[in-house]
ROTI-734350 format. One record per residue (C-alpha): x, y, z; residue in three letters. Coordinates in steps of 0.5 Angstrom, whole numbers, padded with zeros to 4 digits, always signed. Example, Ala and Ser with C-alpha at 12.3 -4.5 7.8 and 13.67 -1.06 7.14 Angstrom:
2
+0025-0009+0016ALA +0027-0002+0014SER 
% end
This chain:
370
-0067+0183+0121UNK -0064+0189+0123UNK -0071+0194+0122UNK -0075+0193+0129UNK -0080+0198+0128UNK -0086+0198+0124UNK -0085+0203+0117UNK -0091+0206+0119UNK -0093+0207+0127UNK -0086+0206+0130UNK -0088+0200+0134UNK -0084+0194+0136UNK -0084+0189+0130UNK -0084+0181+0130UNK -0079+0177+0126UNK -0085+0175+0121UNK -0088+0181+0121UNK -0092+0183+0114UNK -0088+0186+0109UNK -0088+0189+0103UNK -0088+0184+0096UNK -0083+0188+0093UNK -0078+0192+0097UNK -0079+0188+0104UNK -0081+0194+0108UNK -0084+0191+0114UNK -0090+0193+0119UNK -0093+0190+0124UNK -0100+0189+0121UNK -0103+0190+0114UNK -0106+0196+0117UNK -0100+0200+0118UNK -0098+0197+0111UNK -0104+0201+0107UNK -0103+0207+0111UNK -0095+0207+0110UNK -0097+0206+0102UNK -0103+0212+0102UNK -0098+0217+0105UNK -0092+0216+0101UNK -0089+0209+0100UNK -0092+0208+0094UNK -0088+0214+0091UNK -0081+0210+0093UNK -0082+0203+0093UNK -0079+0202+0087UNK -0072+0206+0089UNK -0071+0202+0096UNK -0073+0195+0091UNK -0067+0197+0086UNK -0063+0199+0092UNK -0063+0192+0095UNK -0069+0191+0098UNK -0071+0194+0105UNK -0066+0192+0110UNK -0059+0194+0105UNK -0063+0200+0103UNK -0064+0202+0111UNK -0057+0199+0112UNK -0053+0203+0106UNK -0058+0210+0109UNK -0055+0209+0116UNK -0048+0207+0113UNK -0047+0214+0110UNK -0050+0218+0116UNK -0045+0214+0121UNK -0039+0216+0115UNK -0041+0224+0115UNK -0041+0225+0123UNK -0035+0221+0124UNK -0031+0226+0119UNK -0035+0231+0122UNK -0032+0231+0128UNK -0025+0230+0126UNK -0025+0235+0120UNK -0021+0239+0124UNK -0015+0236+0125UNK -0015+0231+0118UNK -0014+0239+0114UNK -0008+0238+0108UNK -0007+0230+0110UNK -0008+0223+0106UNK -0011+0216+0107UNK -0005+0212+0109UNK -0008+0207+0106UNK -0010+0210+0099UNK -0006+0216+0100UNK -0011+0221+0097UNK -0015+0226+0101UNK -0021+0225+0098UNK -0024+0218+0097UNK -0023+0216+0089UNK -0030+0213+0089UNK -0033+0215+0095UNK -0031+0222+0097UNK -0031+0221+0104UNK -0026+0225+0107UNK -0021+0222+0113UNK -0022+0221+0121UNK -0016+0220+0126UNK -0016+0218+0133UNK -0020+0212+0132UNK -0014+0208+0135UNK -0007+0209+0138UNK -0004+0210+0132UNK +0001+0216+0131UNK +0002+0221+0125UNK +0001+0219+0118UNK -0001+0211+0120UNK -0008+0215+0123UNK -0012+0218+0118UNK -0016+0214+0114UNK -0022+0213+0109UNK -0027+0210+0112UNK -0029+0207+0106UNK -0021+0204+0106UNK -0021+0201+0113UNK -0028+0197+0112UNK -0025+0195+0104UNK -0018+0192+0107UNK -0023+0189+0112UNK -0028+0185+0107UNK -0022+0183+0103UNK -0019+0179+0109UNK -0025+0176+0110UNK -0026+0174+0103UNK -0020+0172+0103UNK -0020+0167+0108UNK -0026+0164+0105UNK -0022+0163+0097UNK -0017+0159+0101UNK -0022+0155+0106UNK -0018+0158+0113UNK -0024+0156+0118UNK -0018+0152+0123UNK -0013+0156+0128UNK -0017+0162+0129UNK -0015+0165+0122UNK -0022+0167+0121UNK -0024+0169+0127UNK -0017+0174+0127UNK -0019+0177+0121UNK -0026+0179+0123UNK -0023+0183+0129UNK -0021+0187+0123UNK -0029+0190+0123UNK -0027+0193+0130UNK -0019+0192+0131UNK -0014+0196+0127UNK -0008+0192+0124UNK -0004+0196+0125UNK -0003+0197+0133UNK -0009+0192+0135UNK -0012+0197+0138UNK -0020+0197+0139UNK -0023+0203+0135UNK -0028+0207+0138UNK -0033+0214+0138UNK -0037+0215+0132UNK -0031+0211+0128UNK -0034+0204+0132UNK -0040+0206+0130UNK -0039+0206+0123UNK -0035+0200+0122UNK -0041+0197+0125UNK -0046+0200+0119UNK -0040+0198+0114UNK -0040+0191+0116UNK -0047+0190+0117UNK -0048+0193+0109UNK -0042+0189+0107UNK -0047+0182+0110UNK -0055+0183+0111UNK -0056+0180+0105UNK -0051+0174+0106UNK -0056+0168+0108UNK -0056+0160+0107UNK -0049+0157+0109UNK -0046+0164+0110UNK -0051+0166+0115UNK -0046+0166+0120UNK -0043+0172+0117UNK -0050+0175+0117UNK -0050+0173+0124UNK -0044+0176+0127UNK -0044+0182+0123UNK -0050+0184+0128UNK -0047+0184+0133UNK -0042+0188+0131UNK -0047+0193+0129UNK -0050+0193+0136UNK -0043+0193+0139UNK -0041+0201+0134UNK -0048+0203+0138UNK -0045+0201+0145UNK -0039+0205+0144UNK -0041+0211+0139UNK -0040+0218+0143UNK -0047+0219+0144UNK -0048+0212+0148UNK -0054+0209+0143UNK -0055+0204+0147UNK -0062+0204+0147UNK -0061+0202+0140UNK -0055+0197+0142UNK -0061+0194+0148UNK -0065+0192+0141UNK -0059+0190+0137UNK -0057+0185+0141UNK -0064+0182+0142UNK -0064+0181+0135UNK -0057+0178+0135UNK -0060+0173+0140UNK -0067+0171+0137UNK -0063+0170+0131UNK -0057+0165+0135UNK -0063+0161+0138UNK -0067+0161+0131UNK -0061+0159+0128UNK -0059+0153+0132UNK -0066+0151+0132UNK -0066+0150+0124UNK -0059+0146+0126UNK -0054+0151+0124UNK -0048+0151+0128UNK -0049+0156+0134UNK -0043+0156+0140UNK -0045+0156+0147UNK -0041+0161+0149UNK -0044+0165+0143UNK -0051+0165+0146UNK -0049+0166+0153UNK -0045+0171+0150UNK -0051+0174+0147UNK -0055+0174+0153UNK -0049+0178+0158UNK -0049+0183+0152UNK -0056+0185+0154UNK -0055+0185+0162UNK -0049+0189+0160UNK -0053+0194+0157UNK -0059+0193+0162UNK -0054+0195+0167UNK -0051+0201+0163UNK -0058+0204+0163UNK -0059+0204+0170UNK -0064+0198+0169UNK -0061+0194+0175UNK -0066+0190+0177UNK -0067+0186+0169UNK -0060+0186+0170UNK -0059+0181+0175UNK -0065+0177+0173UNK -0061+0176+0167UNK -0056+0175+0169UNK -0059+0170+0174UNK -0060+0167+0167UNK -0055+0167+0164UNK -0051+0164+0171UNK -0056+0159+0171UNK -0056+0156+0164UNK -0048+0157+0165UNK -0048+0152+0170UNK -0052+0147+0167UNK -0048+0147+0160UNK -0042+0148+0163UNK -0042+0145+0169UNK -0040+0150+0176UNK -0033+0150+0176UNK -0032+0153+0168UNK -0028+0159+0169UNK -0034+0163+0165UNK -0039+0160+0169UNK -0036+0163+0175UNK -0034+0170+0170UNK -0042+0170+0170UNK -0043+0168+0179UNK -0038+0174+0179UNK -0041+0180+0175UNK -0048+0177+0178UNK -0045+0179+0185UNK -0044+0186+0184UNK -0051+0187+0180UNK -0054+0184+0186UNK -0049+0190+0191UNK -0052+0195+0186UNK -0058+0194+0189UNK -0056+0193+0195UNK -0058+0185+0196UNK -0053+0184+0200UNK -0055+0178+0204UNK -0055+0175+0197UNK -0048+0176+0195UNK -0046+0173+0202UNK -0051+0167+0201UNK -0049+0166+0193UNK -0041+0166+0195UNK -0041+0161+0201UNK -0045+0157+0196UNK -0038+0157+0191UNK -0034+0154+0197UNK -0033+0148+0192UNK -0031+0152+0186UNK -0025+0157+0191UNK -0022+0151+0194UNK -0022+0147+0187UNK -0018+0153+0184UNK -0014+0156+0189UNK -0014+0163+0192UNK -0009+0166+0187UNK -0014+0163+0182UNK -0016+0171+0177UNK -0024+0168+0178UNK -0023+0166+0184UNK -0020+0173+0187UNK -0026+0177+0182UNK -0031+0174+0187UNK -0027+0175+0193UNK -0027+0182+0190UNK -0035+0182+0189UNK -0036+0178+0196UNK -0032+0184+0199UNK -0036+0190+0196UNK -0042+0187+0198UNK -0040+0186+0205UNK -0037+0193+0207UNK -0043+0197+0203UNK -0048+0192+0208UNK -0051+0197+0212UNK -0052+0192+0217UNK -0044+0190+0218UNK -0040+0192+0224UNK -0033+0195+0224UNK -0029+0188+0224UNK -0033+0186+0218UNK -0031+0192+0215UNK -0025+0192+0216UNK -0025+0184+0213UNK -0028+0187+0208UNK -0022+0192+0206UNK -0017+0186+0207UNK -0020+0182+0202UNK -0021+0187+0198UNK -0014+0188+0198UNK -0011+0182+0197UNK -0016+0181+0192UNK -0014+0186+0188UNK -0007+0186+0189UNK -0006+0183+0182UNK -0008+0189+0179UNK +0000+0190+0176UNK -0001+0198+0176UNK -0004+0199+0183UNK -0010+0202+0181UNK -0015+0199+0182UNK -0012+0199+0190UNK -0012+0206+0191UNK -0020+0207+0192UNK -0020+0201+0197UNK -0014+0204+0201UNK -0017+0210+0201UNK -0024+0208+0204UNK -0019+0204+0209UNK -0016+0211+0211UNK -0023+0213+0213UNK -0025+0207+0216UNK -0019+0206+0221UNK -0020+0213+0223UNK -0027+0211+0225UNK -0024+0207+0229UNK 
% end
């Protein structure tokens, strides 16, 4: 599910691409899958069967990988310490060493295994299942734990995200029939370690999101139970990565998308449906279609007068409204200068100021224009 390319060619894999009988392998066609046989599958076929078929054995791979770069680049700092969960330098069945400053954690709560982190985070889920916690949050709680620390709840990242990615899609890629939702999940867990490595793998996050979503939509159709949000979710995921890419264009005509189906199943006023108008209106500044972000703001005047002006959604589409009407080439200085007074009541909510301080110096330089 998560190998997209063909073994043999590298080309882009279907869903129901051929694979191999005993190990899984996938290609794209049975020609690739002889050739990839003559070169040297033959000769490891048995090793990645006896290692849980093709998409555990390429998981474990990649897992180990992602481990030994991030202790790599914390074996400085993590000289002569402990894992404060097991309290030993060297994992007992791993051997991994340790990585710190994953988290906001401070002196010894910040070196840890690896191993140990993705181990508390299993046990907890399992957990969960035994005693049947599916109500309250409880279990969406406890898998934040694949990318939260528990300890000062703050996000995990770097080459430490990406790993807990690879650790939990191990721990998942073979859990299918009625726990295929774990599965799912954990794919998007992946995708997301990628987005937030240092190396920026976001080419590799692009394509793990899209499986991500192929399988929420397969899913729902054979009548599992896939949230709207979930796909909607999925679908800003893709748009998000398109934008990081410089892809701009497949952005805004994703987000178009996914504003459009928003609107449709949870009618125009729902708050995440005007998250979406939001986020749509600066992709559309991006590049510099400024016309439309007028238009498609006017035509939320129902939505702002519903929800008031102090609403927080309300105030982020001023906000886009603003950055598209003072980058207009075709604005005059008055509207410019509207432009910035909205701004900055718009961004006023901001509690430390910052997002004010660039708005205030583009007002310096406009009112000496003037």
């Amino acid at each position: 599910m998560i190998i997209t390319n063909c073994a043999a060619c590298a080309a882009p894999l279907a869903h129901d691409a051929p694979r191999c009988v005993r190990c899984k392998t996938r290609y794209c066609n049975s020609t690739c899958q002889h050739d990839h046989w003559r070169r040297g599958h033959k000769q490891i076929c048995k090793k990645i069967h006896r290692g849980g078929d093709a998409e555990q054995y390429n998981a474990e791979k990649e897992h180990k990988e992602a481990v030994a770069v991030a202790v790599e680049a914390c074996a400085d700092d993590t000289k002569g310490q402990t894992c404060y969960i097991c309290m030993d330098a060297a994992h007992w069945k791993t051997k991994e060493g340790l990585v710190n400053g994953y988290c906001a954690c401070r002196g010894t709560m910040g070196f840890v295994h690896l191993s140990c982190l993705a181990e508390q985070a299993k046990l907890s889920i399992e957990e969960a299942i035994d005693k049947r916690l599916w109500s309250g949050g409880e279990l969406n709680s406890r898998w934040q734990r694949w990318h939260v620390c528990h300890t000062c709840g703050n996000e995990f990242h770097g080459h430490v995200r990406c790993a807990m990615g690879w650790a939990c899609w191990k721990t998942y890629a073979s859990w299918e029939d009625s726990r295929f939702a774990f599965q799912r999940m954990s794919i998007e867990k992946l995708a997301n370690g990628m987005e937030e490595d240092v190396f920026g793998r976001l080419e590799e996050a692009l394509s793990l999101y899209a499986v991500y979503l192929d399988v929420s939509q397969r899913s729902l159709r054979a009548g599992a139970e896939v949230s709207t949000e979930n796909l909607l979710a999925a679908k800003s995921n893709i748009a998000g990565t398109y934008s990081r890419l410089g892809r701009v264009e497949e952005a805004v005509n994703m987000e178009r998308d996914i504003y459009d189906d928003s609107k449709a199943l949870l009618g125009p006023l729902d708050l995440q449906t005007l998250s979406v108008a939001a986020n749509l209106m600066h992709t559309m500044s991006m590049l510099h279609r400024f016309d439309e972000v007028k238009a498609f703001f006017l035509g939320l005047e129902a939505a702002r007068q519903t929800l008031g002006p102090d609403n927080y959604l309300v105030l982020k589409l001023t906000s886009a409204y603003a950055h598209g009407l003072y980058y207009d080439p075709t604005a005059t200085r008055d509207e410019q200068l509207e432009a910035i007074t909205m701004r900055i009541s718009a961004e006023g909510y901001c509690a430390c100021g910052a997002a004010i301080v660039p708005t205030l110096r583009i007002l310096t330089r406009t009112w000496r224009k003037c």
